[in-house]
SEZAGU-833661 format. One record per residue (C-alpha): residue number from 0; x, y, z. Coordinates in steps of 0.05 Angstrom, whole numbers. Example, Ala and Ser with C-alpha at 12.3 -4.5 7.8 and 13.67 -1.06 7.14 Angstrom:
% residues 2
<num=0 east=246 north=-90 up=156>
<num=1 east=273 north=-21 up=143>
END
This chain:
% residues 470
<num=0 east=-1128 north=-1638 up=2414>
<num=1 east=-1106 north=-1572 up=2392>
<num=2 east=-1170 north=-1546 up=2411>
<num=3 east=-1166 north=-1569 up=2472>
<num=4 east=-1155 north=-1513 up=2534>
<num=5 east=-1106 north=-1518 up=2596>
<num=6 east=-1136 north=-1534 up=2666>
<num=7 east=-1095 north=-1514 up=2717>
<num=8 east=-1128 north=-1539 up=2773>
<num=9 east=-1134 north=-1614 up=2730>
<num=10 east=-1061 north=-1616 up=2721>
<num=11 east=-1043 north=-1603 up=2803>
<num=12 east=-1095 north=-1661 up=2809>
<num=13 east=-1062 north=-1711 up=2768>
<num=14 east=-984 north=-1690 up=2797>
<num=15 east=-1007 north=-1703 up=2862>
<num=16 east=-1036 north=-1769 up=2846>
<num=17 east=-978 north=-1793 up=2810>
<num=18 east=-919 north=-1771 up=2859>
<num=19 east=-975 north=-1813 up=2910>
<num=20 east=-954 north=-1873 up=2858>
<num=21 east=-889 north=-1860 up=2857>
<num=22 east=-884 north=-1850 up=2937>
<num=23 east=-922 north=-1915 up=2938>
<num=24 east=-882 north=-1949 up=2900>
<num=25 east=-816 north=-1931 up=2931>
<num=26 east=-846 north=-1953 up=3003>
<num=27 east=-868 north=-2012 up=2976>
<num=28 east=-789 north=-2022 up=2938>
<num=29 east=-768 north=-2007 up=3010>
<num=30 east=-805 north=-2054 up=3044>
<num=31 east=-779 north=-2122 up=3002>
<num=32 east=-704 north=-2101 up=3009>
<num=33 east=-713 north=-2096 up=3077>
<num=34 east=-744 north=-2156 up=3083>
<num=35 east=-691 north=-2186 up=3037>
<num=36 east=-633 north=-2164 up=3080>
<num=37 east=-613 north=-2210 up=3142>
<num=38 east=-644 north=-2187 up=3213>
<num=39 east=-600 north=-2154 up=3254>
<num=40 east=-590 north=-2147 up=3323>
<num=41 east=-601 north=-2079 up=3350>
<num=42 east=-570 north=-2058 up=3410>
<num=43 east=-556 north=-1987 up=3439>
<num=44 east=-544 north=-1927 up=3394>
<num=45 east=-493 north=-1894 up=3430>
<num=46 east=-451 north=-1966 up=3413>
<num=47 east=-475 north=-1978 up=3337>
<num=48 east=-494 north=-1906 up=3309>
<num=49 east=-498 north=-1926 up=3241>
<num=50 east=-528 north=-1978 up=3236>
<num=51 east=-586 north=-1948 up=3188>
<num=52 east=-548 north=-1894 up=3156>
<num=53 east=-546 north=-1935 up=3094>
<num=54 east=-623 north=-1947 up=3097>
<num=55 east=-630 north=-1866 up=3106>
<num=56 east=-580 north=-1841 up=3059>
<num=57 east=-608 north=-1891 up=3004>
<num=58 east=-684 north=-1861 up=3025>
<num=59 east=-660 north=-1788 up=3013>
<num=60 east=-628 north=-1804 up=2953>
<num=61 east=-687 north=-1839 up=2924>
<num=62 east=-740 north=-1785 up=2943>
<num=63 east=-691 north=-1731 up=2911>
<num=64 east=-698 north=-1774 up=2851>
<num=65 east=-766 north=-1785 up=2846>
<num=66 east=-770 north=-1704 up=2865>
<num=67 east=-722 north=-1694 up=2801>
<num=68 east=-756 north=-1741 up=2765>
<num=69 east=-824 north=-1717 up=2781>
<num=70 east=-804 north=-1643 up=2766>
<num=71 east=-770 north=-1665 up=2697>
<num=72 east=-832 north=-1691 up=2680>
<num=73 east=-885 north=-1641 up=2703>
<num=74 east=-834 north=-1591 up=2653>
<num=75 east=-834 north=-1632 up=2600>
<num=76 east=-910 north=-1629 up=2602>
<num=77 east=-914 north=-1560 up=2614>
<num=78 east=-870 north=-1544 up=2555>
<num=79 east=-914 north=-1592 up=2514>
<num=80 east=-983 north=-1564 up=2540>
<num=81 east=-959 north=-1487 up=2526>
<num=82 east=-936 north=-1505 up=2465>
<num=83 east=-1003 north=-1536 up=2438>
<num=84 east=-1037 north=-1472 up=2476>
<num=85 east=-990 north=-1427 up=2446>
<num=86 east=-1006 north=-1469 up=2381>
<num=87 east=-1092 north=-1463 up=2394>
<num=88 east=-1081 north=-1382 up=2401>
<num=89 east=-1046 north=-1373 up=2346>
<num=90 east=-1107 north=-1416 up=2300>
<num=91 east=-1152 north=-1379 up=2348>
<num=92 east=-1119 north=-1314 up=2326>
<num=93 east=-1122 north=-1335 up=2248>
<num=94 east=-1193 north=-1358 up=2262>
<num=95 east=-1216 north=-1284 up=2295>
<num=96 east=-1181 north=-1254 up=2244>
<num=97 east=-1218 north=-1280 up=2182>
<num=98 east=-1284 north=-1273 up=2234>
<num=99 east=-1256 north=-1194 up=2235>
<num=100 east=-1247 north=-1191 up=2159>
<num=101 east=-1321 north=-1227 up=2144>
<num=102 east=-1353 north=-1185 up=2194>
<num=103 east=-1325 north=-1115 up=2151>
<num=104 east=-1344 north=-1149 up=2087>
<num=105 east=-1408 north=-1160 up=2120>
<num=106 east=-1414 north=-1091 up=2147>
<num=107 east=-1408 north=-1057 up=2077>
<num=108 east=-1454 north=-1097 up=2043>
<num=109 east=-1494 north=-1074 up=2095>
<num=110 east=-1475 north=-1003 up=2077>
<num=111 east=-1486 north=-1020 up=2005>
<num=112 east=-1558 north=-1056 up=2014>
<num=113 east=-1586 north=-999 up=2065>
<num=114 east=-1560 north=-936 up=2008>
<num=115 east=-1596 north=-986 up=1958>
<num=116 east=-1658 north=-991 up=1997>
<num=117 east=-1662 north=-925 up=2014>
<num=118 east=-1646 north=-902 up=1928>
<num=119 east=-1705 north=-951 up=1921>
<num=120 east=-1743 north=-921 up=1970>
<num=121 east=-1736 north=-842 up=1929>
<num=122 east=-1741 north=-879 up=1858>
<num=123 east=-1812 north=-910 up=1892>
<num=124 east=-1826 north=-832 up=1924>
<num=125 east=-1811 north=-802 up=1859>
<num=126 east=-1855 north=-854 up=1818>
<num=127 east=-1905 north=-844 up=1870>
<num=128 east=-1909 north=-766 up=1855>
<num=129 east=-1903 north=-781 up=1780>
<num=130 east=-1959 north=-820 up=1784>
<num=131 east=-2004 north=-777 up=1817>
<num=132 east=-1982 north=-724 up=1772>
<num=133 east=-1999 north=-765 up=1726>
<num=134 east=-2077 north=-786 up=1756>
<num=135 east=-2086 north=-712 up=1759>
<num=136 east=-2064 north=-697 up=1695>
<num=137 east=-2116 north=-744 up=1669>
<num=138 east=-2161 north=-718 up=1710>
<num=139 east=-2154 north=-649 up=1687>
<num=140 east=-2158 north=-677 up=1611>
<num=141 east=-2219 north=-704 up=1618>
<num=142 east=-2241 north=-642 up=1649>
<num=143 east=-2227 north=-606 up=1595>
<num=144 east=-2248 north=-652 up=1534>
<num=145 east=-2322 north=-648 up=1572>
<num=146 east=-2314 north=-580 up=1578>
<num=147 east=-2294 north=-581 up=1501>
<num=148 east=-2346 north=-623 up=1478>
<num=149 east=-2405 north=-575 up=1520>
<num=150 east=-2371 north=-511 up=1483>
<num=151 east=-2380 north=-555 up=1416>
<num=152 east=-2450 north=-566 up=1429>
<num=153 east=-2457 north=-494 up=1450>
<num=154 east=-2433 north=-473 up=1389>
<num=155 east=-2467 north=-522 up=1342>
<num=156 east=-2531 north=-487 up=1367>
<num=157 east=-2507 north=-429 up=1368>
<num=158 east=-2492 north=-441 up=1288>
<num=159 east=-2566 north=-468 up=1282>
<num=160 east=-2595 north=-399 up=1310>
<num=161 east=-2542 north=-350 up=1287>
<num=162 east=-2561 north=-272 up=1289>
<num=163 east=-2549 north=-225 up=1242>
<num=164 east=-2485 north=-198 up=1207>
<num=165 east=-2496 north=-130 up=1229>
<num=166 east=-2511 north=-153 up=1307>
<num=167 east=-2446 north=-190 up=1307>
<num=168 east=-2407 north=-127 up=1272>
<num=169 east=-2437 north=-80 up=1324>
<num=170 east=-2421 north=-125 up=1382>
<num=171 east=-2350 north=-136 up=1359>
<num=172 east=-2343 north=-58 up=1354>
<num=173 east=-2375 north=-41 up=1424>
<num=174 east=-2320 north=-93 up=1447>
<num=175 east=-2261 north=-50 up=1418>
<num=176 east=-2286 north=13 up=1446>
<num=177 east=-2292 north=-23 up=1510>
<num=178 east=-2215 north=-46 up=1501>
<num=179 east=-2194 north=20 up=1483>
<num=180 east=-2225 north=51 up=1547>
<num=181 east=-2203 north=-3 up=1598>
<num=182 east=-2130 north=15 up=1564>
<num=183 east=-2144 north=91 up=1577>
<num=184 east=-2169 north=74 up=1648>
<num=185 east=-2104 north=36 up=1662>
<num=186 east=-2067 north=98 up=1633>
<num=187 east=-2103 north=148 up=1687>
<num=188 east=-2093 north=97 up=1743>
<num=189 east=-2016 north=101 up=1734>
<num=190 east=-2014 north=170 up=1728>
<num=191 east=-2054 north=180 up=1788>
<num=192 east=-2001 north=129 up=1831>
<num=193 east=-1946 north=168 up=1806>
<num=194 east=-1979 north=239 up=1818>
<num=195 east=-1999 north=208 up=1893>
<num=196 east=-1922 north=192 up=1902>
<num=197 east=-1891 north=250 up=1879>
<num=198 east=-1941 north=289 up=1924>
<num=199 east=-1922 north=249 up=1988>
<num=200 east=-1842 north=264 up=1967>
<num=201 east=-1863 north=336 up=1956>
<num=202 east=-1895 north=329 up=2028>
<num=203 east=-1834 north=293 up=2056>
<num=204 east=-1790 north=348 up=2025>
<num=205 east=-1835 north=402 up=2060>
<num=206 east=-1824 north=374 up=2124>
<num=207 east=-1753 north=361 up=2124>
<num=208 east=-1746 north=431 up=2100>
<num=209 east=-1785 north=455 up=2147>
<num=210 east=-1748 north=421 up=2207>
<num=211 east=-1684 north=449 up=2165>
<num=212 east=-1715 north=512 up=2177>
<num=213 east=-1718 north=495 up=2249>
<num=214 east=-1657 north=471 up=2259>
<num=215 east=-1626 north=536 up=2233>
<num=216 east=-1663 north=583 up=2278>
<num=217 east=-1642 north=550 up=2336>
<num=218 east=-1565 north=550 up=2310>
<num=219 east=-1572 north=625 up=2298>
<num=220 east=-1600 north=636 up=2363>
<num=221 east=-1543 north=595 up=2391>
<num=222 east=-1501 north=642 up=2352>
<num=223 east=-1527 north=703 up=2377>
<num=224 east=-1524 north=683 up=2446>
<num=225 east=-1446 north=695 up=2432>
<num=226 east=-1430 north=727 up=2375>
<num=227 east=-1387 north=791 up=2379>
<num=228 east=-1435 north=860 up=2388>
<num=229 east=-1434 north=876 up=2309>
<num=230 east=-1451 north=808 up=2288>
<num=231 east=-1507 north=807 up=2336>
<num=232 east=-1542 north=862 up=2320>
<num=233 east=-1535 north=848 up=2239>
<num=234 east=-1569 north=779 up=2258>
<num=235 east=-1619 north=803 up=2301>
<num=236 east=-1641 north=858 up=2235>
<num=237 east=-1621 north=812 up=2173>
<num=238 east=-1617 north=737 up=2185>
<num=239 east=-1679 north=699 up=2163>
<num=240 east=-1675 north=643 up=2110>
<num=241 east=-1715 north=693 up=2064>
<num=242 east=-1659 north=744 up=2056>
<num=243 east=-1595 north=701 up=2062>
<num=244 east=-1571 north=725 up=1995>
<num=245 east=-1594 north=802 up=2002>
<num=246 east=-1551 north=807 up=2057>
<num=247 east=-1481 north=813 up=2027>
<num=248 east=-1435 north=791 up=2082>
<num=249 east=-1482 north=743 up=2095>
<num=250 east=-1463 north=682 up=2049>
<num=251 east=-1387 north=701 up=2072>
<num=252 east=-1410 north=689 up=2139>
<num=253 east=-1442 north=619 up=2122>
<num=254 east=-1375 north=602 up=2074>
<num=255 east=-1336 north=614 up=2143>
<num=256 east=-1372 north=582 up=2180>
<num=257 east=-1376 north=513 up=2148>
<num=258 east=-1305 north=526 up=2139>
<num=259 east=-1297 north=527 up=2219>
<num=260 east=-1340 north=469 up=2216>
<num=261 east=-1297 north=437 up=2184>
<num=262 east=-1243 north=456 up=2227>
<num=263 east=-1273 north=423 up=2282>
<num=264 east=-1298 north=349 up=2233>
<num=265 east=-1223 north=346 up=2216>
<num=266 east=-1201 north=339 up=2283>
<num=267 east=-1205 north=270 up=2312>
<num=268 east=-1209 north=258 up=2383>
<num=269 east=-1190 north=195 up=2413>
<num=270 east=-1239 north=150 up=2386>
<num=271 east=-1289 north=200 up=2364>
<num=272 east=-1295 north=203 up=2284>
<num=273 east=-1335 north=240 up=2233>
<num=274 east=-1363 north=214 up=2160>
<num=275 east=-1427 north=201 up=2123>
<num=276 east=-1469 north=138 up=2094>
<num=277 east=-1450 north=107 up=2024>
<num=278 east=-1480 north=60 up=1983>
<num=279 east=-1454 north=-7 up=1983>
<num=280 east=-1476 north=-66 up=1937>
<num=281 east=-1545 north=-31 up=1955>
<num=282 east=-1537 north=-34 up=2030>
<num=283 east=-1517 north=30 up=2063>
<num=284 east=-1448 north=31 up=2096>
<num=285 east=-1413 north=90 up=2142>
<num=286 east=-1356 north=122 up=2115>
<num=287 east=-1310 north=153 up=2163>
<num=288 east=-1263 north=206 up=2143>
<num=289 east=-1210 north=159 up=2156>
<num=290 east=-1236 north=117 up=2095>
<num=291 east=-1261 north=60 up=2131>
<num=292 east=-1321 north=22 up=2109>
<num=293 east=-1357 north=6 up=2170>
<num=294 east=-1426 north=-40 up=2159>
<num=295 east=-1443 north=-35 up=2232>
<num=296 east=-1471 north=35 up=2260>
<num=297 east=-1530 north=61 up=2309>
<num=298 east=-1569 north=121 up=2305>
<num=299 east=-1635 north=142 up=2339>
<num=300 east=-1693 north=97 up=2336>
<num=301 east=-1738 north=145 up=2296>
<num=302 east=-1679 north=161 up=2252>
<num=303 east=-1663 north=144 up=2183>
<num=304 east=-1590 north=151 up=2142>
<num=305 east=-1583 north=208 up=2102>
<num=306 east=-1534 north=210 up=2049>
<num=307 east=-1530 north=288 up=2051>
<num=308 east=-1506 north=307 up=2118>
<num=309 east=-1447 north=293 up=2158>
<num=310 east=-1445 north=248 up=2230>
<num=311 east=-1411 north=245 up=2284>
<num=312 east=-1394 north=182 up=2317>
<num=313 east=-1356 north=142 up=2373>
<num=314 east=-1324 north=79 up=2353>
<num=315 east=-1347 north=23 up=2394>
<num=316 east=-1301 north=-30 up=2369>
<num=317 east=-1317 north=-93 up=2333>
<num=318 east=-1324 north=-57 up=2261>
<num=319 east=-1385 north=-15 up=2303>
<num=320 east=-1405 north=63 up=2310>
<num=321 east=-1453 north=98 up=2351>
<num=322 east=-1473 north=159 up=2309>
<num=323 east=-1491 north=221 up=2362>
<num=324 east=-1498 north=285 up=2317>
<num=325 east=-1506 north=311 up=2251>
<num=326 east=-1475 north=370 up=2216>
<num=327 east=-1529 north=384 up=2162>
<num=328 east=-1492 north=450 up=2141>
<num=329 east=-1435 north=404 up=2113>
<num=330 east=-1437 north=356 up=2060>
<num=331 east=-1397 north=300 up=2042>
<num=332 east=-1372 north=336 up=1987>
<num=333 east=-1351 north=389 up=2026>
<num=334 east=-1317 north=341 up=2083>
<num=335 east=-1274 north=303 up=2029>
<num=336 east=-1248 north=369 up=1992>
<num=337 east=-1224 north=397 up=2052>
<num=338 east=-1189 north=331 up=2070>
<num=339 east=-1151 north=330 up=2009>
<num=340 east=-1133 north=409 up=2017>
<num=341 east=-1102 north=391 up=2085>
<num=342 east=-1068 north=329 up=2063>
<num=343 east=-1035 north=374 up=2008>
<num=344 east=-1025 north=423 up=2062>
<num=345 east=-987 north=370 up=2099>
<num=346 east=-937 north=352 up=2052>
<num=347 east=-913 north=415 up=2038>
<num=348 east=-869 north=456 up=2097>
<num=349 east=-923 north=516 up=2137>
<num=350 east=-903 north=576 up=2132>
<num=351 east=-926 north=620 up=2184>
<num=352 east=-885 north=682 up=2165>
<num=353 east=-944 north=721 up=2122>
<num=354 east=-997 north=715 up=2186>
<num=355 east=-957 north=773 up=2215>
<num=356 east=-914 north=842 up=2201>
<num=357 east=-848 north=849 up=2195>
<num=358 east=-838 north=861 up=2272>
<num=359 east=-882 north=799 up=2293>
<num=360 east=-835 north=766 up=2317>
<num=361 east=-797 north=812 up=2355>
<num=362 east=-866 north=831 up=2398>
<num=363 east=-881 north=769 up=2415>
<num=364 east=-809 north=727 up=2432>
<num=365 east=-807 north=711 up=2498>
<num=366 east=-879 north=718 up=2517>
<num=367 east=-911 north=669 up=2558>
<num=368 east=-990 north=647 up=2536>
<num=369 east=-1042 north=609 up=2567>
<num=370 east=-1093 north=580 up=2524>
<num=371 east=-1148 north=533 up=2554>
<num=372 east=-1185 north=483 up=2521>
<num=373 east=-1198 north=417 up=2506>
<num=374 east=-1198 north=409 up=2427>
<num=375 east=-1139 north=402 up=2381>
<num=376 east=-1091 north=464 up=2380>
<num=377 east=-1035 north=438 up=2339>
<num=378 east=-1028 north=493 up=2284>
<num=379 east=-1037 north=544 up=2338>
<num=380 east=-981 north=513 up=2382>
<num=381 east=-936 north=510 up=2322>
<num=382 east=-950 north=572 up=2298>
<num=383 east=-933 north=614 up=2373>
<num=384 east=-866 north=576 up=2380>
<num=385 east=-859 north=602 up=2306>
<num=386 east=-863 north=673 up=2332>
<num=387 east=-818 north=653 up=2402>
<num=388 east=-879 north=649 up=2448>
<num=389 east=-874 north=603 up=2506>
<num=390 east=-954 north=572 up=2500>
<num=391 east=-981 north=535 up=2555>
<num=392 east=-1041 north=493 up=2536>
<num=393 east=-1089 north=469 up=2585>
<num=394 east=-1149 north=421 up=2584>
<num=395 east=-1198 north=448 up=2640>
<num=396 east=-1228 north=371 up=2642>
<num=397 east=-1152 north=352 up=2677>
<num=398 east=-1129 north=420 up=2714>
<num=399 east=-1170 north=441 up=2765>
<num=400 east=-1213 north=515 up=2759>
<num=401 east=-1170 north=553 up=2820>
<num=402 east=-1107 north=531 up=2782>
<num=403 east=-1129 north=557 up=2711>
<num=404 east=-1156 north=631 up=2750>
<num=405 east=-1099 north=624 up=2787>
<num=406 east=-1045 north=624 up=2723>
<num=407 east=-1093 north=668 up=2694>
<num=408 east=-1095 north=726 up=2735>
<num=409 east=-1023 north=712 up=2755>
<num=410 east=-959 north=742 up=2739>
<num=411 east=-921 north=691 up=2707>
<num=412 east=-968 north=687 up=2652>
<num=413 east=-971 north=750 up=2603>
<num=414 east=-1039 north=731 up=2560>
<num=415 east=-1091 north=687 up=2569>
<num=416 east=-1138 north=661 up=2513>
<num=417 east=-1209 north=621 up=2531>
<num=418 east=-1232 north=582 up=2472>
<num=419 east=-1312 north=575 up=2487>
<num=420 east=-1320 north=509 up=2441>
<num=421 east=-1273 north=476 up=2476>
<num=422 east=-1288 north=509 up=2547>
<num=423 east=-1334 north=490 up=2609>
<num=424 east=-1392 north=526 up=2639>
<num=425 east=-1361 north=523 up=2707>
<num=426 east=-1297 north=556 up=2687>
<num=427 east=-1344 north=620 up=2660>
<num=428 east=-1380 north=614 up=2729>
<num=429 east=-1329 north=630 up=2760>
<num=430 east=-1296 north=680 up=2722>
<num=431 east=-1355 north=734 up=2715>
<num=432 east=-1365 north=782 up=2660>
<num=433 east=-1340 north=837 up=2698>
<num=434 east=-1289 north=810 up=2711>
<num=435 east=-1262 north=791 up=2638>
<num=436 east=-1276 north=861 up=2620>
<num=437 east=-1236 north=888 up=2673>
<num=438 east=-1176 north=851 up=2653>
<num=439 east=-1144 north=857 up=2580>
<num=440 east=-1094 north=801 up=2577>
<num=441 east=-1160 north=749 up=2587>
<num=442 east=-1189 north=740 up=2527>
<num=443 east=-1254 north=702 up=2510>
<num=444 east=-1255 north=674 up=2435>
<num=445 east=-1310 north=644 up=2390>
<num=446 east=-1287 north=594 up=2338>
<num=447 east=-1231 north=623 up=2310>
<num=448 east=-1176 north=605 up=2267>
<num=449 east=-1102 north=605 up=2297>
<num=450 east=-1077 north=654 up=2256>
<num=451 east=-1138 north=699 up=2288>
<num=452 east=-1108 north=687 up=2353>
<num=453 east=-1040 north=704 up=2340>
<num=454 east=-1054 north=771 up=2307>
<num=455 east=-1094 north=782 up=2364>
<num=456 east=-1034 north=769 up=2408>
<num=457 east=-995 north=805 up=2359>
<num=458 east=-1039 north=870 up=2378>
<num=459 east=-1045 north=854 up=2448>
<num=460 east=-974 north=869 up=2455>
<num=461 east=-960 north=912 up=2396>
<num=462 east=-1011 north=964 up=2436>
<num=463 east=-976 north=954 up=2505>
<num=464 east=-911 north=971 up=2475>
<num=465 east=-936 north=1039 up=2439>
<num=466 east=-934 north=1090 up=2502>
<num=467 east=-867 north=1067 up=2522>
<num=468 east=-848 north=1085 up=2442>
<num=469 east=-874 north=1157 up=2448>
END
């Protein structure tokens, strides 16, 4: 019985048929008391008009009975038949929860029995393996007790026809001799790898020092493409990389030079950087004169790192460089000294009062100079307003050509220097040789330092001024 679902369409079934009974039976109730009661004699209804309200009233009132009755007791079964489905979900629920709870027990044995198997399954692999290792171990035995027992029975003849003592001592000694030699053979063959190695170095060294070589003939050529007259004509007699230390300005020359290299390595622009390769946990790693450690670089595909020579790069982001020239004429060394002479150079006030006389400052306050280029001028900016010079300084990538000649040649502007490094062709184009000779107050400069350029300012003006003196 508790088991036992609701049917809906059941239950309508049986109300219907019993208010059918209970209709009947009221019709049936009806029809004795009226047959009990006394005829009467009907006449019009406009004369008796009620006449049968009893018999309706009493109808009414029993079908709303039986309706009330019938409703009371279709609740009172409802009530009882949600109750004992109410009562089945509930034993259903307890019943699908300890289903729930034997299925999970189930489900880890499950779990437990498959890692089992499958333990069973590399104990039975592994005794497998150890078995055959095992077979073949035997195997091998055997092998070698047969081979045992023929050496045995080659030696038990042997011992039946034995040579001579004195064949056995000379055999034995031959067999030293050949020891030793083998030994000294071994010797020779080593020596020979290393000698081979050391040659192809030696040849490696030849090559990069001939393609040193190289490289420096075409920088001195560079140089004396525009070097000033007198250093010209000493390169064209002197400079080979025979006599570099005959000549005696010559190493001078060199020393300034890498220090104008260095100049230029100090500099950063933008995101253009300078360092060299280090070794790190025997990987090589690029240094950058910032001290950052980047793992991540690119150089020429026929290229390798060298440890000796300075790069230049372009960071590329992502911890990444693309390495696009070397400096071989400065070294690491070299690079980080000068750092730390400029960073001690930074902390302490500049000075610029010893670059000039006494008067320098009075010749050049109030003079207006145009300088034109694209690298780094700071000290040189610093060091004009220093001396009261109004310095304009011009990139020739962002102002247009007519508007540098035009300040240039102009009025407003008392001296004009054109750094070549950090110049473009089309600027010299257009402002001829002739023409920079014919004017003083333009002056073309090679790599040199700012204080250079103010003393040459400092003379430009300081010669100007002399006639008006006498």
């Amino acid at each position: 019985m508790v088991n036992q679902q609701f049917d809906l369409n059941e239950q309508s079934k049986q109300d219907k048929q019993r208010a059918n009974d209970v209709k009947s039976e009221l019709l049936e109730r009806y029809r004795q008391l009226e047959q009990q009661r006394p005829a009467l004699v009907l006449t019009n209804s406009a004369e008796h008009p009620t006449t049968n309200d009893p018999l309706k009233s009493e109808l009414r009132r029993l079908r709303r009975q039986v309706k009330h009755d019938r409703i009371r007791n279709q609740v009172a079964e409802l009530r009882e038949k949600l109750r004992i489905a109410q009562q089945s979900q509930r034993h259903l629920k307890k019943e699908n929860q300890a289903l729930r709870e034997e299925n999970q027990t189930l489900h880890r044995k499950n779990i437990d029995i498959t890692q089992r198997y499958q333990a069973k399954q590399l104990d039975a692999a592994m005794t497998q393996r150890q078995i055959n290792y095992v077979q073949a171990y035997f195997a091998q035995a055997g092998f070698l007790l047969q081979a045992a027992e023929n050496r045995l029975e080659t030696a038990r003849r042997l011992q039946h026809s034995a040579p001579p003592l004195q064949k056995i001592h000379n055999q034995r000694k031959q067999l030293r001799k050949l020891t030793l030699t083998k030994k000294q053979l071994l010797v020779a063959q080593k020596r020979e790898r290393a000698l081979k190695v050391k040659v192809t170095r030696l040849k490696q060294e030849l090559t990069a020092s001939h393609a040193t070589v190289d490289k420096l003939t075409q920088k001195l050529s560079l140089l004396r493409s525009d070097a000033p007259q007198y250093l010209e004509a000493g390169l064209k007699a002197f400079l080979t990389p025979e006599n570099f230390q005959q000549v005696p300005w010559l190493p001078d020359f060199a020393k300034r030079y890498r220090q104008l290299r260095l100049d230029n390595l100090i500099i950063r622009h933008e995101k253009q950087t300078y360092g060299y390769f280090v070794k790190v946990n025997d990987h090589l790693a690029f240094k950058t004169i910032d001290d950052q450690i980047l793992a991540n670089y690119h150089l020429n595909q026929l290229a390798e790192p060298r440890l000796d020579v300075i790069y230049a790069g372009v960071l590329t982001g992502n911890q990444s460089i693309l390495l696009t020239q070397t400096y071989a004429e400065v070294t690491p060394h070299d690079l980080h000294r000068d750092k730390l002479r400029r960073l001690h150079q930074r902390a302490q006030p500049r000075h610029f009062t010893n670059w000039l006389p006494a008067d320098g400052k009075a010749i050049l306050t109030g003079k207006r100079i145009l300088i034109v280029t694209w690298q780094q001028t700071q000290t040189l900016n610093q060091a004009l307003r220093f001396f009261g010079v109004t310095p304009v300084i011009v990139n020739n990538r962002e102002k247009s050509i007519p508007w540098i000649i035009q300040q240039a040649t102009g009025q407003r502007t008392d001296l004009t220097f054109l750094m070549s490094e950090g110049l473009s062709h089309a600027v010299l184009e257009t402002l001829t040789k002739s023409q920079l000779h014919s004017r003083p107050n333009i002056h073309l400069v090679y790599r040199q330092s700012p204080a250079d350029i103010v003393n040459q300012a400092y003379q430009h003006f300081k010669t100007q001024e002399r006639p008006e003196v006498t």
